[in-house]
N, C-alpha and C positions, 0 to 999 in steps of 0.2 A: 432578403431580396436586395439585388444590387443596385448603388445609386444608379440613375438614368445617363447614358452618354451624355444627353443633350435633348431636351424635349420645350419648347416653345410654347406656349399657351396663353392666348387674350382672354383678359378676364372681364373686362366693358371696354365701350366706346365710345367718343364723344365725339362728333363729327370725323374727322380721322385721326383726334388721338385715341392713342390704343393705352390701354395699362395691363398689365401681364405678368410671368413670371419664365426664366427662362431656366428650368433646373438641369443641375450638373452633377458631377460625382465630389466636388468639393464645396458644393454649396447651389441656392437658389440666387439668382439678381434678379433683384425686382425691375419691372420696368415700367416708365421709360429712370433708366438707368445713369448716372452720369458715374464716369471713370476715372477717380484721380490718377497724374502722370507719373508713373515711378520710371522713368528714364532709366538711371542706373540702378537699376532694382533700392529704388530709394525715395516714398516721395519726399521733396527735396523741403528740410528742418522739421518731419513729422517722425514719428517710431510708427510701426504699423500697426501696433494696435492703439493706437490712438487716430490714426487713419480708420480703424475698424471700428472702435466710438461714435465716429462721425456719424455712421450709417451707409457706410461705401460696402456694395457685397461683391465690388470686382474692380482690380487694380489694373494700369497700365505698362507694359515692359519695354524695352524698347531696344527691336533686333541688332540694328547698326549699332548703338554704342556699348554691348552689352559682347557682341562680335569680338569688336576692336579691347575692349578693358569688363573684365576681367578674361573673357574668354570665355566661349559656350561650352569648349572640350572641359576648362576648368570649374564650370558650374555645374557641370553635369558628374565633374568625377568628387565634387562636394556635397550631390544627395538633390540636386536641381535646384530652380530661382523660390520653389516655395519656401523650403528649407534654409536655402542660404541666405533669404532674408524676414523667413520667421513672418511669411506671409501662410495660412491654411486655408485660403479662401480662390475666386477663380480668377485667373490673371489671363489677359488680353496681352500677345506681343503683335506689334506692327510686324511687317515684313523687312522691312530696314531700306525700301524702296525710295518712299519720298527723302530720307533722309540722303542719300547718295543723290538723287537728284537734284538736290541741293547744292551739291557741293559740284557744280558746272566748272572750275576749274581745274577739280581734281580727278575726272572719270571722263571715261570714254565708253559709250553704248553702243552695243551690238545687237540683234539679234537673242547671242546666245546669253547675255546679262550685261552687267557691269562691272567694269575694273575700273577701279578706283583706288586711289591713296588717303591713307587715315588722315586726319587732321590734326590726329595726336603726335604722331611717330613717324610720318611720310612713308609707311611700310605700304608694300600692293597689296590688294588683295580681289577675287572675283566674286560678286556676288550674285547668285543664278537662281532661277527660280530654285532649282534641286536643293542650292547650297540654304537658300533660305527654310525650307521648310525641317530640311536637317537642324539648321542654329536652334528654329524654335522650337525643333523635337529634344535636342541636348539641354535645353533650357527649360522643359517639362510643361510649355506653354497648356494652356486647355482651352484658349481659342485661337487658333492659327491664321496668319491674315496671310491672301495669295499674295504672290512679286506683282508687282505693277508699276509702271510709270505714270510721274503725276504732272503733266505737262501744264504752262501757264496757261490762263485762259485767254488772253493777250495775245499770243500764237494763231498765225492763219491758221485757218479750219482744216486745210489739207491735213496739213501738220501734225493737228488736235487729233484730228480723225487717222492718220498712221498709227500716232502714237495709240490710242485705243485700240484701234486692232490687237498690234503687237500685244498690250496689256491682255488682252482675251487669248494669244496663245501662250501668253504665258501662266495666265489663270488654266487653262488646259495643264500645263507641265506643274503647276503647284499641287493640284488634283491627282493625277497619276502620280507624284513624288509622296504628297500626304499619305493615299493610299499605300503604297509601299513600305511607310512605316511601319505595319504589321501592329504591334502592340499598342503605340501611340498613337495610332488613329484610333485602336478600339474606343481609348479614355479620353480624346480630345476633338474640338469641332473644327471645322474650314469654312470661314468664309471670303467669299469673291468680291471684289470691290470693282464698284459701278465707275468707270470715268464718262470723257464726251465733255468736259466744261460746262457750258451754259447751256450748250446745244440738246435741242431736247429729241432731234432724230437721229444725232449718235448718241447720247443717252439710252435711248429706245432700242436701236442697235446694239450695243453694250450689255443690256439688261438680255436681249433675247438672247444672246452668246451666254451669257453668264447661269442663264437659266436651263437654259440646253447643256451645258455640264453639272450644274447640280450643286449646289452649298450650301451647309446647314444655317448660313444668314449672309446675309449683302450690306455692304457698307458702300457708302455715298459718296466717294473720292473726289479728289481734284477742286474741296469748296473750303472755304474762309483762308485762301492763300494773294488775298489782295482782291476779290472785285467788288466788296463791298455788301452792306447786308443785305439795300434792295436789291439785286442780281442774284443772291444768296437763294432768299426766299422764292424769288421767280423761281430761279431753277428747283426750288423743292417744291413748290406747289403742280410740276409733274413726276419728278424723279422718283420720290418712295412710290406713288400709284403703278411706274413702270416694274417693280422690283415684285416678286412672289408675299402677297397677301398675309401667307401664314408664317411668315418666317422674318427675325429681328432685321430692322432697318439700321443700320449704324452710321451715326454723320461723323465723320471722321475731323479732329481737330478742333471742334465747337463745345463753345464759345462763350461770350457775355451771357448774361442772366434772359436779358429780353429774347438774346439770340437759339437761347433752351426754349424760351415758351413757344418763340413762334415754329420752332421747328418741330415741338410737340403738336403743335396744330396742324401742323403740315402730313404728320403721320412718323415722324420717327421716335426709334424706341431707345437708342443707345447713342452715350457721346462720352469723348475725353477732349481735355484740353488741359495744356499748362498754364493757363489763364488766372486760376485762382492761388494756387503757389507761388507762381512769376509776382502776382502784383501784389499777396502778403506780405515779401520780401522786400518787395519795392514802396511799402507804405501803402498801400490801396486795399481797402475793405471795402465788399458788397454786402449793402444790406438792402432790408425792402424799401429804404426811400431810396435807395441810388447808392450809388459809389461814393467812397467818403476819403479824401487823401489827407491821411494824421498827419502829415509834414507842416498841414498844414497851422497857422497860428493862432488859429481859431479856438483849438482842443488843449489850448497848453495847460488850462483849468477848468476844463467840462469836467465835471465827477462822475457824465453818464455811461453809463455800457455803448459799447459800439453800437449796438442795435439790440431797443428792450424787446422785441418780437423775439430777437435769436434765444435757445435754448445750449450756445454751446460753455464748455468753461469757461474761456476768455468773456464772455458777454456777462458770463456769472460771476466772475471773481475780480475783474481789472478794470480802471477806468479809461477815457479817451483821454485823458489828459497823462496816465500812465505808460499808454500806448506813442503818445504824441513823443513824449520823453525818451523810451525807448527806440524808437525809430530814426527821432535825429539824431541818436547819440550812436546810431550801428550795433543796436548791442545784438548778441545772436537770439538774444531771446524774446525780441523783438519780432523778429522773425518767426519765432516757432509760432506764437501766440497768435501775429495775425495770420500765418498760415493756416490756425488749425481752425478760426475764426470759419475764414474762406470757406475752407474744405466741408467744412459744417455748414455754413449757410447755402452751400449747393445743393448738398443732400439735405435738406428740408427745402430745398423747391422742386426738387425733387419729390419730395413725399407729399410736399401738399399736392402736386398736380395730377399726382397716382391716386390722392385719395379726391381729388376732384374731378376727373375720368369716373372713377368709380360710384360718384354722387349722382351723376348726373350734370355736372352745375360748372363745366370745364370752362363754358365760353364766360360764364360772367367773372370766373377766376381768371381769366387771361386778361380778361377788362379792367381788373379793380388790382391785377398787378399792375400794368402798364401804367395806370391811373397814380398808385404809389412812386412805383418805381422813376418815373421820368416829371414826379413830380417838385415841388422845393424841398431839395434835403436838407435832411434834420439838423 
């Protein structure tokens, strides 16, 4: 029998978190799910199967840079992004959408997409819905995320509210483009991505477009880009409810530790952020009492594990005061260590919160993190 395209399934509830599994033809992600960031097909100081140790069952790709270096013609004619980076598990590409939007001095929007100039090479290039869903077909993606615009939420609402429209015909043309793929839509999913800002009647609008063309999941666009977690949470204490029931929720770009719980409470099922690699590298471990920054002078003779709760190698084989040394001194391996730290400690709160949905016992587990977490670190 062949693996499943793409099949969705809640396994308990807990107020509205959900815990589930979402199976593919290269594997199941459990959920609620967290996705470390492979930008250039790399999370960045990890090998991937040491990213696959962690407990990650689905990595992050990333269209815009991936476009520009190496090239999606050249990863495709090297056997695709699974292969060429000795990943066999399911990979998420963004659309390369927020990424150009980003880059407000070097693009011009239209209607028909964006042109825009690399940041590496100053070369042009156009990227459209059509052209995006091709990159992430040559790149073998196996969840495909539609073209959208991710406008500031700072922005009058006319504005915000344009900009969504537009993002919903272009979620239209990602849909008939995906389709058209023929073979790669058989093997891989589409999901549409929710904007509207904070606003929860273009939210709602947003949601009923998005739902009237049809996606095998919805992502929660346009959040943790500056307004802050309470505004965060407001807007998700309606946003997943507007979005189809049976099908993954995805917060796109999230986040801090607290910022996963409380958005599991809120009902979503899936997230990436470069959060925990960024600030491995930058000397910042999360653990369950809080964030701990080894630069600091405190650890330069602690003998203990970063965090005796964690289960990963670094907590098992190396000390804070090893770390500390490591860190000031820039060494790379520094780096790997508290990266792989990180990447680990996401995915077991991750697993604890699936196996705390699953209990029954979700809200006193939100309560007795928060409790630790925002308490005196260790």
């Amino acid at each position: 029998m062949a693996p499943e395209r793409f099949a969705f399934r809640i396994h308990a509830r807990g107020g509205k978190a959900r815990t589930g599994a979402i199976a593919m033809r290269r594997g199941t992600i459990r959920t609620p799910a967290f996705m470390p960031v492979g930008t250039a097909a790399t999370v960045k100081a990890m090998k991937p199967e040491t990213v696959r140790r962690t407990g990650a069952d689905i990595i992050l790709g990333n269209t815009y840079h991936l476009m520009l270096r190496p090239g999606a013609e050249r990863v495709a004619r090297l056997g695709g992004l699974h292969r060429f980076m000795n990943w066999d598990r399911p990979i998420l590409t963004d659309s390369g959408g927020y990424q150009v939007m980003s880059l407000s001095d070097l693009r011009k929007l239209t209607e028909e997409g964006v042109e825009f100039r690399s940041h590496i090479d100053g070369s042009r290039h156009m990227l459209t819905p059509e052209r995006s869903m091709e990159i992430q077909r040559l790149l073998g993606s196996d969840i495909v995320m539609a073209f959208d615009e991710c406008p500031r939420a700072d922005q009058p609402r006319d504005v915000i509210a344009a900009s969504m429209e537009m993002s919903m015909r272009w979620a239209q043309r990602s849909r008939d483009a995906f389709d058209a793929g023929g073979e790669h839509a058989a093997g891989a999913a589409l999901f549409g991505i929710q904007q509207g800002a904070l606003d929860e009647e273009l939210r709602g609008r947003s949601a009923e477009a998005l739902t009237g063309i049809g996606f095998d999941g919805y992502a929660i666009g346009g959040l943790a880009v500056g307004e802050g977690q309470e505004a965060m949470f407001a807007t998700l204490d309606f946003a997943p409810g507007q979005l189809p029931d049976d099908r993954p929720r995805y917060l796109m770009g999230v986040g801090k530790p607290d910022d996963l719980v409380g958005a599991v409470e809120r009902g979503v099922d899936m997230f990436d952020c470069v959060l925990p690699s960024r600030s491995g590298r930058n000397g910042q471990a999360f653990t369950w009492a809080g964030p701990l920054n080894l630069r600091n002078a405190r650890f330069a003779e602690d003998q203990d594990p970063l965090d005796a709760r964690c289960a990963c190698d670094t907590c098992g084989t190396y000390s804070r005061a090893y770390l500390h040394h490591l860190v000031k001194s820039q060494e790379i391996l520094g780096a790997m260590l508290m990266t792989e730290h990180n990447i680990a400690f996401y995915q077991q709160l991750m697993q604890a919160m699936r196996d705390a949905i699953g209990a029954g016992r979700f809200a006193g587990f939100a309560a007795q993190f928060r409790r630790d977490y925002f308490g005196t670190p260790a």
